[in-house]
C-alpha positions in Angstrom: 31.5 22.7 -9.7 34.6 20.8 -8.7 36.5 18.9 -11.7 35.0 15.7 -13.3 36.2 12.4 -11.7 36.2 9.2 -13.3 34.7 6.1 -11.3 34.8 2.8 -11.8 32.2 0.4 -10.0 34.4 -3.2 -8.9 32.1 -6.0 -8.5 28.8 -4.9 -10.2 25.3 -6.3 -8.1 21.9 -5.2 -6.8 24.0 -2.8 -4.2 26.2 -1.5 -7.2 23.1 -0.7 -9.3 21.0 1.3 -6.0 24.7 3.3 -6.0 25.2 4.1 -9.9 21.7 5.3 -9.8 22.5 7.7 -7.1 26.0 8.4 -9.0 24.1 9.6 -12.5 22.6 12.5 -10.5 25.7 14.2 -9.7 27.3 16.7 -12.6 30.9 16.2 -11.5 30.9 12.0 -12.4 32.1 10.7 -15.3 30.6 7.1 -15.4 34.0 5.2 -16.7 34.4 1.6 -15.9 33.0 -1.5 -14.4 35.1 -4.7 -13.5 33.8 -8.3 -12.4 35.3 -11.6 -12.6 32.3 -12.1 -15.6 33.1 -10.1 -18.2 29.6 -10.6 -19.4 27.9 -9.1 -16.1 31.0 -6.3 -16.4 29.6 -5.6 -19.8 26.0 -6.0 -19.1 25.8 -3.4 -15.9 27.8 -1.1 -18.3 25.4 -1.4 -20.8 22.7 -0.3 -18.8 24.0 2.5 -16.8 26.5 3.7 -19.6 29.7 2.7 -18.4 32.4 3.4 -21.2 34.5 0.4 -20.1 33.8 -2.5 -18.8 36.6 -5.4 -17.9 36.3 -9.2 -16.8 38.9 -8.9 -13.8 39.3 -6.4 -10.7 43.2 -6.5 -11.5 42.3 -5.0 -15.5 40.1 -2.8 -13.8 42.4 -1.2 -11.7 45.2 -0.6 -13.9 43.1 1.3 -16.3 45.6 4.4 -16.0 42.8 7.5 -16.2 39.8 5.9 -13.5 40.4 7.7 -10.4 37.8 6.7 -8.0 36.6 3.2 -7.3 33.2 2.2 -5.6 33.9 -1.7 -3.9 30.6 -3.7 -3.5 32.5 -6.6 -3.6 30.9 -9.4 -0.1 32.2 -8.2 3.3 34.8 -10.9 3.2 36.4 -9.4 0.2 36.7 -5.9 1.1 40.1 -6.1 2.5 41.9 -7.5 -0.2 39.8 -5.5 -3.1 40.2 -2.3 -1.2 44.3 -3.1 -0.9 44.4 -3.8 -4.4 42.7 -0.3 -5.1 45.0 1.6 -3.0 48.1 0.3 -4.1 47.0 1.1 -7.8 46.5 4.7 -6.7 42.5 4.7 -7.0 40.8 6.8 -4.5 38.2 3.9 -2.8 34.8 4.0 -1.2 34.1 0.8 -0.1 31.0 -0.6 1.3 30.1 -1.3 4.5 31.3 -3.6 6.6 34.5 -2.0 5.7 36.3 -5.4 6.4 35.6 -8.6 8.7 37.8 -7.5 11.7 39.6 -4.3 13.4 43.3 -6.0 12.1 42.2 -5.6 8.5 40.7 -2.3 8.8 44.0 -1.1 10.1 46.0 -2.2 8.1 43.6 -0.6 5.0 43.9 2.5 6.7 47.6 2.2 6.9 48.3 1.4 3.3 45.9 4.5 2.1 48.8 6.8 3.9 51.0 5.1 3.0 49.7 5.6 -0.8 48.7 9.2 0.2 44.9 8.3 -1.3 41.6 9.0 -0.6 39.6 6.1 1.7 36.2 5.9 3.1 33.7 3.7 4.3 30.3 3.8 2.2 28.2 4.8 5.6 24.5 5.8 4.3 23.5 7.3 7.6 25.7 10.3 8.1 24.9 11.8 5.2 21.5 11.9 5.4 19.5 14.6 6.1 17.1 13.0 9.0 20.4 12.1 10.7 21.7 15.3 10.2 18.6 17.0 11.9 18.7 14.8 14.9 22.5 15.4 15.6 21.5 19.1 15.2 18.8 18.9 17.5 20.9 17.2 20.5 23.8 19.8 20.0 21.9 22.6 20.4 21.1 20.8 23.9 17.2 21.2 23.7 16.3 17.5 24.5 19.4 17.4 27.1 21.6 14.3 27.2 20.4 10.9 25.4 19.6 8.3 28.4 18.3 5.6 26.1 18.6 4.7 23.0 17.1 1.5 20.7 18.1 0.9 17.0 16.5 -1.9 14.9 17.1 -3.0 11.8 14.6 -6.3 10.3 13.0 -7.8 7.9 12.5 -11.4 6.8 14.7 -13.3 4.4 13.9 -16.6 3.2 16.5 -19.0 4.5 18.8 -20.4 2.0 22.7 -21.6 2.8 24.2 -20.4 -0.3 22.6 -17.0 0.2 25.6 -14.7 0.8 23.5 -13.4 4.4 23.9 -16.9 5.5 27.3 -18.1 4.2 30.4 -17.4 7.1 33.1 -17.3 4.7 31.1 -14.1 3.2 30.6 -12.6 6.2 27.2 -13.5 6.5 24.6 -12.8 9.1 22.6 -9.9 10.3 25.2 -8.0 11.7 27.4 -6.9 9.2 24.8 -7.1 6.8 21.8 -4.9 8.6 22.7 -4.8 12.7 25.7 -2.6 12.0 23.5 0.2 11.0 21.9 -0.2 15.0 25.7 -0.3 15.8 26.0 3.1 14.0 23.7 4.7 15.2 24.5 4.0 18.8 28.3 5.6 18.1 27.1 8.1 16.3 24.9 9.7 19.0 26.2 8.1 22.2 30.1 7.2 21.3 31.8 4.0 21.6 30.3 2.1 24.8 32.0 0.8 28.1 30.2 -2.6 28.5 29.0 -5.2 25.0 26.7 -7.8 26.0 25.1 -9.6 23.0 22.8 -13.0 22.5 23.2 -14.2 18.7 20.5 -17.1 17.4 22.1 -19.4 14.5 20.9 -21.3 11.3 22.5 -24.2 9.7 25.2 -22.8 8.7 26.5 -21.0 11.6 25.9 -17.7 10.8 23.5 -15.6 12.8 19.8 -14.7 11.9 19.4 -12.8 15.0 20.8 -10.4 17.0 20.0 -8.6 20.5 22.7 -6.3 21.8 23.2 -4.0 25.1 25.5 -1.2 25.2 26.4 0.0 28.6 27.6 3.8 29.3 28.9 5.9 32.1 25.8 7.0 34.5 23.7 3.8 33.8 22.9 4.8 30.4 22.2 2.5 27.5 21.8 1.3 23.5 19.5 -1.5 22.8 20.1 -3.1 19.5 18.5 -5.3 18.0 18.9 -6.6 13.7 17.0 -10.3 12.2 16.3 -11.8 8.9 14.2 -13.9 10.7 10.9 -10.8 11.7 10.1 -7.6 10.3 10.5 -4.8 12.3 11.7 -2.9 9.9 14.5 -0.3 10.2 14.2 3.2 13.2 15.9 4.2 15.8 14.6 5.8 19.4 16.6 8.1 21.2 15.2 8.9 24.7 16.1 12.5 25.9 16.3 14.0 29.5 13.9 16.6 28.0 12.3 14.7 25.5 12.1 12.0 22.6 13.5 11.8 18.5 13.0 8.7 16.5 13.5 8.3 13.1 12.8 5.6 10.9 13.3 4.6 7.4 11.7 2.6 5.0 13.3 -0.1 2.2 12.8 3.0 -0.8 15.2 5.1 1.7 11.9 7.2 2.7 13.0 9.3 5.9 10.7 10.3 8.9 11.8 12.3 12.1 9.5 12.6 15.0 10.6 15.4 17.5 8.7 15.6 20.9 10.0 18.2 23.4 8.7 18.0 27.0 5.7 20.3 26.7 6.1 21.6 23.4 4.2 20.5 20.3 5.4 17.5 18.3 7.4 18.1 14.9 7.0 15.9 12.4 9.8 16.1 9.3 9.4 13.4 6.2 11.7 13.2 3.2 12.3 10.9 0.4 15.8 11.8 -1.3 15.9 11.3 -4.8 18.5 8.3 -5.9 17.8 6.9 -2.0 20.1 9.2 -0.8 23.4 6.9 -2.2 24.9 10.6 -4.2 25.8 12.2 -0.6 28.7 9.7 -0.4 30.0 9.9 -3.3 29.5 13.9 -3.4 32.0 13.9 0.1 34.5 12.2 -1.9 34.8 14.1 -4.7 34.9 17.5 -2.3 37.3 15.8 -0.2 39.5 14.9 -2.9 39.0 18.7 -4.1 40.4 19.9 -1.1 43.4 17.6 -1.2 41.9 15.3 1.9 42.8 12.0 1.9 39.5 11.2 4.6 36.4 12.7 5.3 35.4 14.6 8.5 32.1 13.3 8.0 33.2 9.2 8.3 36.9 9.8 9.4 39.0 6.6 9.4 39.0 6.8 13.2 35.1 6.4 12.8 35.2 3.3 10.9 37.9 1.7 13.1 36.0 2.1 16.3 32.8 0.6 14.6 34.7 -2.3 13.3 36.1 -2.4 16.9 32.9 -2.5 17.9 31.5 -5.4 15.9 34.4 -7.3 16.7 33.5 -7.0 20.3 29.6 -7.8 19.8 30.6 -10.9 17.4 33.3 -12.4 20.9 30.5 -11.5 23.3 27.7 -13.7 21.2 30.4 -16.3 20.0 30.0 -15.4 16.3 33.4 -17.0 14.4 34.2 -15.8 10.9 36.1 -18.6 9.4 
């Protein structure tokens, strides 16, 4: 085992709470401090997962000479500045996904963490988890042959409610930074960055999106189908169809994974898994070994990954005439 690091958990919520739990299976974690702009929620989420400190402003937080790493849960539209803030107080960050509202902001994040010599990377669930890992395995060892299709889908309903952080635009909200950028993942991650965005967006009230439908176009006529709602339930899987055959995977809301493997006249495989602490301890594992090994990104979710996704979304949000203010 690596040394002992000491993190800190800046803006404590429901997605701060599914990470700590993750956090408190790992041996090599020292749970240290939690900052929010309440010092009574700071103290309360320290109480219950056993935080030693807890402080009622990110700025405190940060300055706390011996925390090391910080985890940013903080909304989308905050991510940049809270992330800067980390970095330029020499705190190693993982930052939640979306790892900022546009590419400009992502760069210059990535700029300021070389500039700082620290450790960045975005909080991406999928990579590290082991159905993901199994079906990039699976199409390198060129079984299935080249993807020609693939459709990603990420749904369930929300009840509508404009001061709901998924529908307020100054937050960042809508479906697709909240849920439709893990169909955008998926698409990069097994078929790379496409040639051609088209995307149809539906709207509430309040101008952010509650739908999503997005085609990616690739060389040879092949292409991603993406699709992410709060307004039906199709819940969250992803289809990738094979010259030789088909994978999908799915997940349910507890993190529960399933991988169906069919192979053109073979029989079907079926793999399941439910990772204990939904699977949240993988990321903050890579950081700690990155940080081991003196790396200042991961080869996992390199900082070239996350810019091309947020170039990405930026290019899915022009094409359906989604405006962040």
């Amino acid at each position: 085992m690596g040394k002992k690091y000491k993190w800190g958990i800046l803006a404590p919520g429901k997605m701060s709470a599914k990470f700590t739990r993750g956090l408190k299976l790992l041996d090599n974690v020292e749970l240290y401090a939690v900052g929010s702009r309440d010092i009574e929620r700071a103290k309360q989420f320290a109480d219950e997962f056993g935080f030693k400190k807890y402080y009622g402003s990110y700025e405190e937080l940060v300055s706390d000479p011996e925390l090391e790493i910080v985890y940013i849960a903080s909304p989308h539209s905050r991510h940049y500045e809270h992330t800067l803030l980390c970095l330029k107080n020499k705190k190693a960050v993982l930052c939640e996904k979306a790892f900022a509202l546009n590419s400009r902001e992502v760069e210059e994040m990535i700029n300021e963490a070389a500039k700082q010599k620290v450790f960045l990377m975005e909080a991406l669930w999928p990579p590290f988890q082991p159905m993901y890992r199994k079906t990039k395995e699976i199409l390198q060892s060129g079984v299935v042959g080249k993807v020609l299709h693939l459709d990603a889908r990420f749904s369930f309903q929300a009840p509508y409610d404009p001061s709901d952080r998924k529908f307020n635009l100054t937050l960042g909200g809508g479906s697709l930074l909240d849920i439709g950028i893990y169909a955008v993942i998926d698409a990069l991650w097994f078929m790379g960055v496409p040639d051609e965005v088209i995307a149809k967006a539906s709207f509430t009230e309040t101008g952010s999106e509650h739908s999503i439908s997005i085609i990616f176009g690739y060389d040879g006529g092949r292409m991603a189908t993406l699709y992410s709602s709060f307004r039906t339930a199709a819940g969250i899987g992803c289809d990738l169809l094979c010259e030789n055959g088909n994978l999908s995977f799915s997940r349910q809301r507890d993190m529960s994974q399933r991988l169906n493997v069919s192979i053109n006249g073979k029989e079907n495989k079926e793999y399941s898994l439910l990772p204990e602490g939904m699977g949240y301890q993988f990321e903050a594992q890579e950081v700690m070994n990155c940080i081991d090994k003196g790396k200042t990104q991961s080869d996992t979710v390199p900082h070239s990954f996350s810019l091309d996704l947020m170039k990405t979304l930026d290019r899915i949000r022009k094409a359906a005439g989604i405006d962040f203010p």
